[in-house]
N, C-alpha and C positions, 0 to 999 in steps of 0.2 A: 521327758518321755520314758516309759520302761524300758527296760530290757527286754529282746525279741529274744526267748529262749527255745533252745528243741532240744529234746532228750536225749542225749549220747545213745550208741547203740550199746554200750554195755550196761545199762540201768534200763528193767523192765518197763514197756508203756506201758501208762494207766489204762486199760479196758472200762470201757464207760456206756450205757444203755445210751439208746438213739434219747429222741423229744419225745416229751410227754404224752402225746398223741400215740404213741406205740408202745403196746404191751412187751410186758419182757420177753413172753411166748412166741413175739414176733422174729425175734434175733435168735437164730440157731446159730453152733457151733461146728462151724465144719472145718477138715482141714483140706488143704489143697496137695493133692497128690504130686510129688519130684519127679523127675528123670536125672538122674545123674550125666553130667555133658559128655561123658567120657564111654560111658558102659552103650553095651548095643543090645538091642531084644533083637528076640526073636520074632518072626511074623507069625501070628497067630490064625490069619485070615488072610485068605488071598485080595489084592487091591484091585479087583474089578473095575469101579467106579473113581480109580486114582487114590483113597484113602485107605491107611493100612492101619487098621486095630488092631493098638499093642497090647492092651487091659481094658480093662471095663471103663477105666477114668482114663486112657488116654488114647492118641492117635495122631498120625503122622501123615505126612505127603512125601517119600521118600527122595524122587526129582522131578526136573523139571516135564520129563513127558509125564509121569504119572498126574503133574497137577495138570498142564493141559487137559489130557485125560479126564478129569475132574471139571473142568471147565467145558468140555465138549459134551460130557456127560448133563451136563446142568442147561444145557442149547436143546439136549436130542427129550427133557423132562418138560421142558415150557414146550414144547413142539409136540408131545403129546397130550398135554392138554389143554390146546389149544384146538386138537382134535375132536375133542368131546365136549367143549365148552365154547358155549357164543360169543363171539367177539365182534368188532369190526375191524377190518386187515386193513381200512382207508385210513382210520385216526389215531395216530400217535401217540394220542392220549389214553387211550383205551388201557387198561392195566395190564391184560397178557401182551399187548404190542409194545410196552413200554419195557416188559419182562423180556420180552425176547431179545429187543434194541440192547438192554443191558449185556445179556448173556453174550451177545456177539462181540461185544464192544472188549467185555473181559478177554474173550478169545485175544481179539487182536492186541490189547494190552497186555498179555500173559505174562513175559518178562519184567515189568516194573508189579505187578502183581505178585510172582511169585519169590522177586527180593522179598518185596515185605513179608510175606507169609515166612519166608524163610528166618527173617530180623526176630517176626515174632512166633518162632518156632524151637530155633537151636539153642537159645541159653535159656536155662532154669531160674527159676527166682521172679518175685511177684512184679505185676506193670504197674504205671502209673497211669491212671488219670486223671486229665488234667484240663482246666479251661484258662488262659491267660486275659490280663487284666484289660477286656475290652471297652471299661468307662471309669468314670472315676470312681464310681462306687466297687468297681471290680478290681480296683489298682492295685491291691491286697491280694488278689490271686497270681499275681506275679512272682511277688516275693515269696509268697506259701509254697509254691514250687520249685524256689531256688532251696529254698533252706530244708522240703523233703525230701532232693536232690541229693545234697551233703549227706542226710542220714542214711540213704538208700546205699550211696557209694562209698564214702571214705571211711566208715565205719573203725573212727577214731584215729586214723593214723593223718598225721599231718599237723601242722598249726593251728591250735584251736583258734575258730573264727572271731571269738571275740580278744584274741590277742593281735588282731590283723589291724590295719587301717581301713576303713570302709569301704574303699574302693578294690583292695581285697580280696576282704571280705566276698562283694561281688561278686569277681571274677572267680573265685572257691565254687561261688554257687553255678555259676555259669558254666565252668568249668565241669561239676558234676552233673549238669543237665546235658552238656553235650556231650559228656560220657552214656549218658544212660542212651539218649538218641541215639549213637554209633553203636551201642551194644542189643538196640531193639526195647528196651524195656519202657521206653516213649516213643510213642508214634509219630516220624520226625517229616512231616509235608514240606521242609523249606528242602530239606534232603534229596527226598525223589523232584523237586523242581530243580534242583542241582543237577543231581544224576542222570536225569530222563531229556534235558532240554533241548529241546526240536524236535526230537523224535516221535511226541504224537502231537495231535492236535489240541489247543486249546491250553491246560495251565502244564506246559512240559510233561510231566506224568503224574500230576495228583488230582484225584476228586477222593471222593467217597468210598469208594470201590478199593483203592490203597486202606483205606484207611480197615476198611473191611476183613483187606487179605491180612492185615498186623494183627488182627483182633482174631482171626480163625488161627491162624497158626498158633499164638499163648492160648486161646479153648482147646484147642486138640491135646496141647500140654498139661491141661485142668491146671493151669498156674494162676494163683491169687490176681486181682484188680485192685490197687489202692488209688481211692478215689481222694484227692486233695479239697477238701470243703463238698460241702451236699451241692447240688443245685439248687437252683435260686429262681425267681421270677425271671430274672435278665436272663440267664445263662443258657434256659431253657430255648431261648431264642438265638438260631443268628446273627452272629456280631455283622458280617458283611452281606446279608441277605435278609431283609425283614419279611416278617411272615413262613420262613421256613428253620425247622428245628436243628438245633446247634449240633455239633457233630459230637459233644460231648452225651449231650441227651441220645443223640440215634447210638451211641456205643453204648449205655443202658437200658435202651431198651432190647438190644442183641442180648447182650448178656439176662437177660431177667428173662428174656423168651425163652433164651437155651435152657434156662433151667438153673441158673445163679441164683445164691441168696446174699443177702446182708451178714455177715460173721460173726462182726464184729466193728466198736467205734473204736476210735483211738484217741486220744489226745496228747498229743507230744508239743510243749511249750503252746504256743499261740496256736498252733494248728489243729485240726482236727480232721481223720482219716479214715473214710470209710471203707472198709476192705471188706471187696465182693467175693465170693468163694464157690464151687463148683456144689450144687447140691446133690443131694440121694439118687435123683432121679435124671441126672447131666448124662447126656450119652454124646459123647466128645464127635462118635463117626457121622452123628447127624448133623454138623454142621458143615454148611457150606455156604461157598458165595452166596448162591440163589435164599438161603431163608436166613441167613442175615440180612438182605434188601429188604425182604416180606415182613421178617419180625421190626423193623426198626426205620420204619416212612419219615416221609422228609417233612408232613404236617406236623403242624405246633400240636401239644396233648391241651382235651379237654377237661373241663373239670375232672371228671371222675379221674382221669388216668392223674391229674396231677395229686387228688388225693389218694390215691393209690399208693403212689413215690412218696407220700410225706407217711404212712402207715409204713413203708419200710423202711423210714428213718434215708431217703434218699434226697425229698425236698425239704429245705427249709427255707421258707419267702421272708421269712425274718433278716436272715443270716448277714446280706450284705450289710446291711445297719448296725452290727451288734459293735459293742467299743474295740474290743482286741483285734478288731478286723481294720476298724476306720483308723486305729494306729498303725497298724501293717501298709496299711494304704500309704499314709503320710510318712513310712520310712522308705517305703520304695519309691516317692517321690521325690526324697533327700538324694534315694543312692543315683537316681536318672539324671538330676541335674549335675550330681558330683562326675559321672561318666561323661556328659557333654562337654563340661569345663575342659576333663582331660583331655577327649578326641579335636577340640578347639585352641591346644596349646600353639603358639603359634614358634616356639625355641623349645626344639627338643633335644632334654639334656641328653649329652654322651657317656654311657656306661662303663666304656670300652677300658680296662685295667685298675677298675674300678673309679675311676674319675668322676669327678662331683657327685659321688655320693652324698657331704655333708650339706648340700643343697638343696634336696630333698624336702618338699613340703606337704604339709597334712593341706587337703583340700579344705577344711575345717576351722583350721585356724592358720597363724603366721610359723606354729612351734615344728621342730622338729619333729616329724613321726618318731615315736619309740613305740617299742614290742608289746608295753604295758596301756598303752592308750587306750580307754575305758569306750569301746564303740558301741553297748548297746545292742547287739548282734551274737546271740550264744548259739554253737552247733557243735558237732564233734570236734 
């Protein structure tokens, strides 16, 4: 098998045009405006509505009463037009009555709401997106996020990955994914079911609605979106939910509504990353809870919207098929079984004053692990 390679961060990524289906005039060049973590602005505009315009590209929810504020503000907008506009108040189903259910619901979730917003609000620096490997053809999406993980975070300092032993290896990756979740830069749902548990009803404190508030706070930042592989026919769908759209897809369609474009592709070793960027026309203070729900429905796209996403170099139905993927597949299937064996040792050595260290075995074979052992697996 080859070598699974990713581009150190000190050697520039190759910039590369989407698929052939999209003109070059389609991919503009934008960049995405910083806030430095440290420096404070000044308020430009008074926060009325909870949200304070700092510049033209960016914006803020200062605390937690002003997001409240923000949140009551989006209850007293569905309530007036629901004034002016026909509904029925009996069926739940009804779209302004299902608008309003939400708005209240935010109310009363407000605090696991506005952690997130806050996760994805106070550090600078681009998000990931991401969908994890929900078949086997999607197996590959696992490991494309451990290993954009490492480039995101360790940014060459540490034991190059392929000097590691596999398992590792791994846990480097893993390691950098739960960094980037505790720092915000992934949107981490096992987290708020941690954090939130019993407190509200139903999955401890995650649905959509979290996921929402992590996505408003990095747009109010105008901070970049690195998308790990395009979507795909599968992806577009609900891994635990058939018939309704994956949470990856409802976070591009937020983004493309607010006025996101495609930047740029990237290709770094096996992977390929599509990084979404605040466009000309992005006005950070119009977003909120309420038209992220509206922009980004929980129905599957139909045709036209799915070719829409392949003209922005977003879909590609190809993708899960292609070789470099179906090898990433079959190596994240090496590293799950190599992880089981470990969690199933039934004699766990004692470390303690360094004791039986030379006992030590490669999952791989009978030899001793050494520092040089050729794994297959390149990162910073």
């Amino acid at each position: 098998m080859s070598g699974l390679k990713i581009t150190p961060k000190t050697t520039p990524l190759t910039t590369t045009t989407t698929s052939s289906s999209v003109s070059s005039s389609s991919i503009k060049s934008v960049e995405s405006p910083k806030v430095k973590s440290k420096s404070t602005s000044s308020l430009s505009e008074p926060s009325s509505t909870g949200i304070t315009k700092l510049s033209k590209s960016q914006s803020t929810v200062r605390s937690f009463d002003d997001f409240k504020k923000l949140l009551n503000q989006q209850k007293t907008d569905v309530l007036k037009k629901m004034s002016t506009t026909p509904h029925d108040k009996e069926d739940p189903q009804d779209p302004l009555m299902k608008e309003l259910a939400t708005a209240k619901k935010n109310i009363e979730r407000a605090p696991v709401l506005y952690e997130h917003y806050r996760l994805g609000n106070d550090i600078a620096g681009p998000r990931m997106l991401h969908r994890r490997g929900q078949n086997e053809t999607e197996n590959y999406r696992t490991l494309a996020t451990l290993l954009h993980s490492i480039e995101m975070t360790w940014e060459g300092e540490g034991d190059p990955t392929d000097s590691l032993p596999n398992l590792y290896a791994l846990d480097k990756g893993l390691s950098a994914e739960n960094y980037l979740h505790t720092t915000g830069k992934i949107y981490d749902p096992v987290g708020v079911e941690h954090t939130f548990k019993g407190k509200f009803e139903g999955k401890g404190g995650h649905d959509m609605q979290s996921n929402f508030s992590w996505l408003m706070g990095a747009m109010h930042r105008g901070e970049k979106f690195e998308l790990v592989g395009p979507v795909t026919e599968k992806s577009l769908e609900r891994g635990s939910q058939k018939g309704e759209a994956s949470a990856l897809l409802r976070e591009i369609r937020a983004l493309v509504k607010a006025g996101y474009e495609v930047s740029e592709t990237k290709t770094s070793g096996d992977n390929t990353i599509i990084v979404l960027a605040p466009g000309k026309d992005f006005d950070p203070s119009k977003v909120t809870m309420l038209t992220l729900g509206q922009s980004a429905p929980i129905s599957l796209p139909d045709e036209n919207e799915k070719q829409d996403l392949e003209k922005m170099g977003l879909l590609d139905r190809k993708f899960d098929s292609k070789e470099q993927n179906l090898e990433m597949g079959k190596k994240m299937e090496e590293l799950e079984t190599l992880s089981k064996k470990r969690e199933n040792m039934k004699k766990k050595f004692n470390h303690e004053n360094g004791e039986n260290l030379d006992k030590i075995k490669s999952w791989q074979s009978t030899t001793q692990i050494k520092g040089d052992t050729p794994l297959g697996m390149k990162s910073t």
